[in-house]
N, C-alpha and C positions, 0 to 999 in steps of 0.2 A: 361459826363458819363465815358470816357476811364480816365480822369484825375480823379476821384474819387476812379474806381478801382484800378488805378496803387499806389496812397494815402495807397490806403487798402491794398494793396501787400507788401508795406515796411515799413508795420509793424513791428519793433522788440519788441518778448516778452521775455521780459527781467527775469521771473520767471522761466524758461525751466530746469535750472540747480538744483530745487527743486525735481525733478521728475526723476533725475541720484541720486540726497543723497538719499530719499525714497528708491531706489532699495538697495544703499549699506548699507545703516540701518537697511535695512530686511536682506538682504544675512548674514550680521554680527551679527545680533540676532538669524540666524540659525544657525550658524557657534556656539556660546555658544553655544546654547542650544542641540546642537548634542555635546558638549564637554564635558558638563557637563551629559547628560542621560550615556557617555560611561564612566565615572568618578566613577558614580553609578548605576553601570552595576548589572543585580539581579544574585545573588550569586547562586543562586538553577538554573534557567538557563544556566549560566557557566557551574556549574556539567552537567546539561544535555548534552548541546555541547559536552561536552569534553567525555564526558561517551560512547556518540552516536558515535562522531569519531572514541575512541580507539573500539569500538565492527566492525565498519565496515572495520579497520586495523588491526584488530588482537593483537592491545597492549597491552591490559588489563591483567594486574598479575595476579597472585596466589590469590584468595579469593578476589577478585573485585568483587562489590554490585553495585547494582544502588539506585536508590532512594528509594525506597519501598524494599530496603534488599531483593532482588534475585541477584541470583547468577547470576556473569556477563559471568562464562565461561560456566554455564549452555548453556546459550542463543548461546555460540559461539560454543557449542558442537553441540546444534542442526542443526546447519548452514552444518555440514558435509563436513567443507572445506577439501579439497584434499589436503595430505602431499605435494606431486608431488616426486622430485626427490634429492639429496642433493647438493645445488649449488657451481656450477662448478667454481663460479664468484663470485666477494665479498669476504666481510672479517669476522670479526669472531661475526659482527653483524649479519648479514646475517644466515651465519651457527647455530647461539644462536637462532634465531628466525624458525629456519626450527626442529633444535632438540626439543625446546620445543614446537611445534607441531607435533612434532612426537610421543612424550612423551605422548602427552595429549590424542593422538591418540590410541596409545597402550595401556595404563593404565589408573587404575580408580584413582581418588582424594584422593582415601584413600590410594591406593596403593602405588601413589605419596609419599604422607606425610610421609607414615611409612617408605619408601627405598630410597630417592631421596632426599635427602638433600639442594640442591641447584643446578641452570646454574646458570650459568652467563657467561659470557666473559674478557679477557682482550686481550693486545697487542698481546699477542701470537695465543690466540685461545678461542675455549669456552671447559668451566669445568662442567661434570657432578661430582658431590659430592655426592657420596653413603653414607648413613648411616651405620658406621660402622656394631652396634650393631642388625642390620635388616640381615648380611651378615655373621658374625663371630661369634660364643663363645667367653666370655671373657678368653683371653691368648690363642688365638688358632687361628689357618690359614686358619683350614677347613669350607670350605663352608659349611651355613647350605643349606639344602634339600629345606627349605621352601623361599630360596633367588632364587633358581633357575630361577625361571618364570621371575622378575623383571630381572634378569642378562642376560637372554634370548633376553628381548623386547631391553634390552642396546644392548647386542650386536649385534641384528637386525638394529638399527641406525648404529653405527659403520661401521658394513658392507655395507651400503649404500653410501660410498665412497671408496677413496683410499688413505686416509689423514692417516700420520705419527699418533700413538696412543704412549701417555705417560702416564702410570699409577701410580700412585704416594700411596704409602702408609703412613699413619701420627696416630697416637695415642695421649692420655694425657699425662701428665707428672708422671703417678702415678708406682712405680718402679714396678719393675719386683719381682716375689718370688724367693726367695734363689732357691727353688725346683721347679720351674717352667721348662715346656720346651724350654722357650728362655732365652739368657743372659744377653736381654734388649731390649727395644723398638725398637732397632734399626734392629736387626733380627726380630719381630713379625710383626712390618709396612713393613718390605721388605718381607717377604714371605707371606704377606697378598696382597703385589700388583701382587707378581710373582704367586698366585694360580688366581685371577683375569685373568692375563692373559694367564693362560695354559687352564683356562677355553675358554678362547674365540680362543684359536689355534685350543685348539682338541675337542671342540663340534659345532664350527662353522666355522672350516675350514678358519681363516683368517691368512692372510702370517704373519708368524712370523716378518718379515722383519720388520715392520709398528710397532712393538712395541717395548716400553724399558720399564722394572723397576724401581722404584726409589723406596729408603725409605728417609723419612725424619724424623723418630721418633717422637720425643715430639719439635723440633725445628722449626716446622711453625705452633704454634696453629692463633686459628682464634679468638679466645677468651680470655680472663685470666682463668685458671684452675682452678677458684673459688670457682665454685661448680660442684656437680652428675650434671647438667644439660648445663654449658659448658661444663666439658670435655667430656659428651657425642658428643657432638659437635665437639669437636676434634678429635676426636676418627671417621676418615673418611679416605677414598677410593677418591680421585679423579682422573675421568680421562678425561685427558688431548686432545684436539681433535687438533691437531694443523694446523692453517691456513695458518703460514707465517714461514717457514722455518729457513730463515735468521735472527732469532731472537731467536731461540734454540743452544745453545751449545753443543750439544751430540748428 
């Protein structure tokens, strides 16, 4: 009896190593087949991820839809997020991202579009770009009346730090009249930046100190002067927020 059982004890089954491949043949045909579904990944779900992400970050641009064409900043307007404060920390990503919530804050979409030309940012800082023609008469410095409000909400951000402000004036390339009151671009873009910012010393009280003038005429367009509709384009205000010091000359 005991020699029978111990016969049956040392048994070796010699097929055992069957039932190790079976495991890796499966793990391996999982392994495609998760490679191949993220290969051909559904494209209308991607946008949604991606869509869902930027609304609960705040990234979503200027005229972002979703799927069914609504407004994606509608959605972010209703959310009521809180400006907060203008940060003290970070760079001119940071800053870009706090003004154009600022912006979107103060102003409507249309107001946007007709005065506000562009943020963005670079190494130095981030650029509001005023709409010339939303600001000025053609050939003239003086503020319109009806720019005031949008100048208002700007220098309401502004003053929400204590960051160096450079205001930069720039026009098209299209000459100046014999009988005109300036003697070329060069005086209209600089005394277009310099009433910009006497605006913002004597109706909002900020330190002169914090800003400089510049013109830059017709020699930084953004566009080729093609047509009425770049150099309207050109024909801009921007001002300059700057983040990092050490990378400005004046």
């Amino acid at each position: 009896m005991s020699q029978k059982r111990k016969k049956h004890e040392e048994h070796v089954n010699h097929e055992r190593w069957l039932v190790s491949y079976a495991d890796f043949i499966t793990l391996l045909f999982a392994f495609f087949v998760v490679m191949y579904a993220t290969s051909n990944a559904n494209e209308n779900k991607q946008k949604d991820f991606e869509q869902s992400i930027k609304l609960n970050f705040h990234l979503v641009g200027k005229g972002g839809t979703d799927q069914n064409g609504n407004a994606i900043d509608a959605a972010i307007a209703e959310l009521d997020i809180p400006v907060g404060n203008f940060p003290k920390k970070g760079g001119p990503v940071e800053a870009a991202d706090y003004i154009e919530r600022a912006l979107n804050k103060a102003m409507s979409k249309e107001d946007q579009k007709k005065d506000i030309q562009d943020v963005y940012h670079d190494s130095v800082g981030v650029r509001v770009s005023l709409t010339a023609s939303s600001f000025f008469t053609p050939g003239s410095s003086k503020l319109r009346l009806s720019s005031l409000p949008a100048l208002e909400k700007v220098a309401a951000i502004i003053g929400a730090s204590n960051k160096r402000i450079i205001i930069e004036g720039h026009t098209d390339d299209t000459p100046i009249a014999p009988d005109a009151q300036y003697p070329s671009n060069w005086e209209l873009a600089g005394d277009r930046a310099s009433a910009v910012v006497r605006y913002m010393i004597k109706y909002h009280n900020l330190d002169p100190k914090r800003f400089v003038a510049i013109s830059y005429g017709d020699q930084k367009p953004i566009v080729p002067n093609d047509s009425e509709e770049h150099k309207a384009m050109n024909r801009r205000i921007e001002i300059l927020i700057v983040t990092d010091n050490s990378k400005v000359g004046i």
